[in-house]
N, C-alpha and C positions, 0 to 999 in steps of 0.2 A: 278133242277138238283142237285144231289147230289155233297158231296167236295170230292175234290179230296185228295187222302194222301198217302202214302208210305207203298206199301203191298209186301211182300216177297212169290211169287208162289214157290212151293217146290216142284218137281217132281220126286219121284220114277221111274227108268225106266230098261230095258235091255239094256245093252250098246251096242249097234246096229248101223253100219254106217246109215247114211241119216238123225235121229230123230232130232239130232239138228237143223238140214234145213229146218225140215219139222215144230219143234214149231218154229222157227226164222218165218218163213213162216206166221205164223198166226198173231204175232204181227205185222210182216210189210205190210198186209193185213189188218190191223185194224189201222193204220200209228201210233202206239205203242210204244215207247224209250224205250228200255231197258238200265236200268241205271246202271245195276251190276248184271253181269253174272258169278256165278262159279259152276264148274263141277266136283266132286270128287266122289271116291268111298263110299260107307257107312258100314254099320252093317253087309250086307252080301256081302262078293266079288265080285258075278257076276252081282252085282246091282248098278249103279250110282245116287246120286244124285243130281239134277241140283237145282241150288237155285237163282231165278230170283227176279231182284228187280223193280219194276215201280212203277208209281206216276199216279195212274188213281181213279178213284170212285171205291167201293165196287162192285154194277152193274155190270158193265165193266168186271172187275176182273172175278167175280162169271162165264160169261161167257166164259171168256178167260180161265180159270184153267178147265168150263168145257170140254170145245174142244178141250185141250193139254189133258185131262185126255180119248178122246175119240181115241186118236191115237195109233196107235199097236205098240207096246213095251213099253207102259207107264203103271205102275201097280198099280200107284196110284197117285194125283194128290191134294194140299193143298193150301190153300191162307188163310195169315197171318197177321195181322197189328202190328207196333210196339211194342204193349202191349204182343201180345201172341207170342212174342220169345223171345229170348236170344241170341242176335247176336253179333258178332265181324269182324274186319278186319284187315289186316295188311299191313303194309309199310315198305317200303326197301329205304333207303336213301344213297345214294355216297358222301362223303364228302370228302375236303383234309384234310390230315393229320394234315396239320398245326393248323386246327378250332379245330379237336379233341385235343389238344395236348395244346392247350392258353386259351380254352374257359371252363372256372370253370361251368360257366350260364350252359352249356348244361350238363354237366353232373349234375346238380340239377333238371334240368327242368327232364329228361329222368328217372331219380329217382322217380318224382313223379307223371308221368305218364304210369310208366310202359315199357319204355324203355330198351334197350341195343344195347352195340356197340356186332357186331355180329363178325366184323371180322376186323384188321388195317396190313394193308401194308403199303409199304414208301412212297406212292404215295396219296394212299387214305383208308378213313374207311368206313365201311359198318354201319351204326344202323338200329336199326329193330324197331317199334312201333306198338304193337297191341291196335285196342282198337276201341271207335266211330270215327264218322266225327269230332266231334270238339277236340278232344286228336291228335288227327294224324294232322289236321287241324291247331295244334297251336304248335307243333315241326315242321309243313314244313314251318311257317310265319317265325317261329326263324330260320332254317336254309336257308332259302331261303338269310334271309338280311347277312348270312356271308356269303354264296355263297353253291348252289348242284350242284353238278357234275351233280349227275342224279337222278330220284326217281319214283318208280312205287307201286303203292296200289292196291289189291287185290277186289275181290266183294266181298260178304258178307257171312258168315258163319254161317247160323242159324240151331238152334235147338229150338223145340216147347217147352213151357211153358208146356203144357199139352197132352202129348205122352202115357197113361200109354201102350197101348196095340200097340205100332207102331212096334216095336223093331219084339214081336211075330207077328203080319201081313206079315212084312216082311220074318220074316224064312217061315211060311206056303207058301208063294208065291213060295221060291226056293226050299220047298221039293215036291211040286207038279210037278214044273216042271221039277224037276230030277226022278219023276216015271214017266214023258211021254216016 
């Protein structure tokens, strides 16, 4: 049996109610974790991309990407391992005021990992942390031991290593269907 590892399915689609129920539908028919889910728009407006993260075998994957790519509104469908993206994520931390305001550490720490405070009221600050699991991973161990109000992280934001013709795929997709 193959190893299992960390592949990012990428799905091209029309933004259409149901589609998301309908691929949720297939992983939890193949009893599937989706470990990080995000949905934003892309390169052309009336296109969404969903970027799904699982921890399954290549196998597995190869047929899961292909039976999300067989479903109607989907216009293109990709799976990706570590190597061939360039990914990021980010994190939004609540903290009080008082941490921001005494602690020298966090503002060095934050410095070298890419940090900023986003936003401070009297009450509380906001910082922001893009980056991998272990850079967001080792500002929430630090702020956890001064105490978070609140903190929530984002799924995964990727972009393929090697795309050259992805960009043009996509606009022919929406000029076609803007002459139907």
């Amino acid at each position: 049996m193959s190893e299992k590892t960390n592949f990012t399915i990428t799905v091209f689609c029309e933004n259409n109610p149901g589609l998301l129920s309908r691929i949720a539908g297939i992983f939890s028919r193949r009893k599937i974790n989706i470990l990080s889910l995000n949905i934003n728009s892309c390169e052309v407006p009336s296109i969404s991309r969903m970027s799904i993260l699982v921890t399954e075998d290549q196998r597995t994957v190869r047929k899961l990407t292909s039976q999300i790519a067989k479903q109607v509104d989907v216009i293109k469908a990709y799976y990706h391992d570590d190597e061939s993206i360039i990914w990021q994520e980010l994190a939004l931390f609540k903290v009080s005021t008082d941490i921001i305001i005494s602690k020298i550490k966090l503002e060095r720490l934050l410095h070298e990992l890419g940090g900023r405070l986003v936003m401070i009221k009297k009450d509380f600050g906001i910082i922001e942390v893009t980056g991998k699991d272990k850079e967001i991973n080792q500002v929430q161990e630090y702020l956890d031991s001064l105490g978070i109000i609140e903190y929530t992280k984002s799924g995964r934001v990727p972009l393929f290593i090697n795309s050259k013709n992805l960009y043009s795929d996509i606009k022919q997709f929406e000029s076609k269907t803007k002459n139907k």
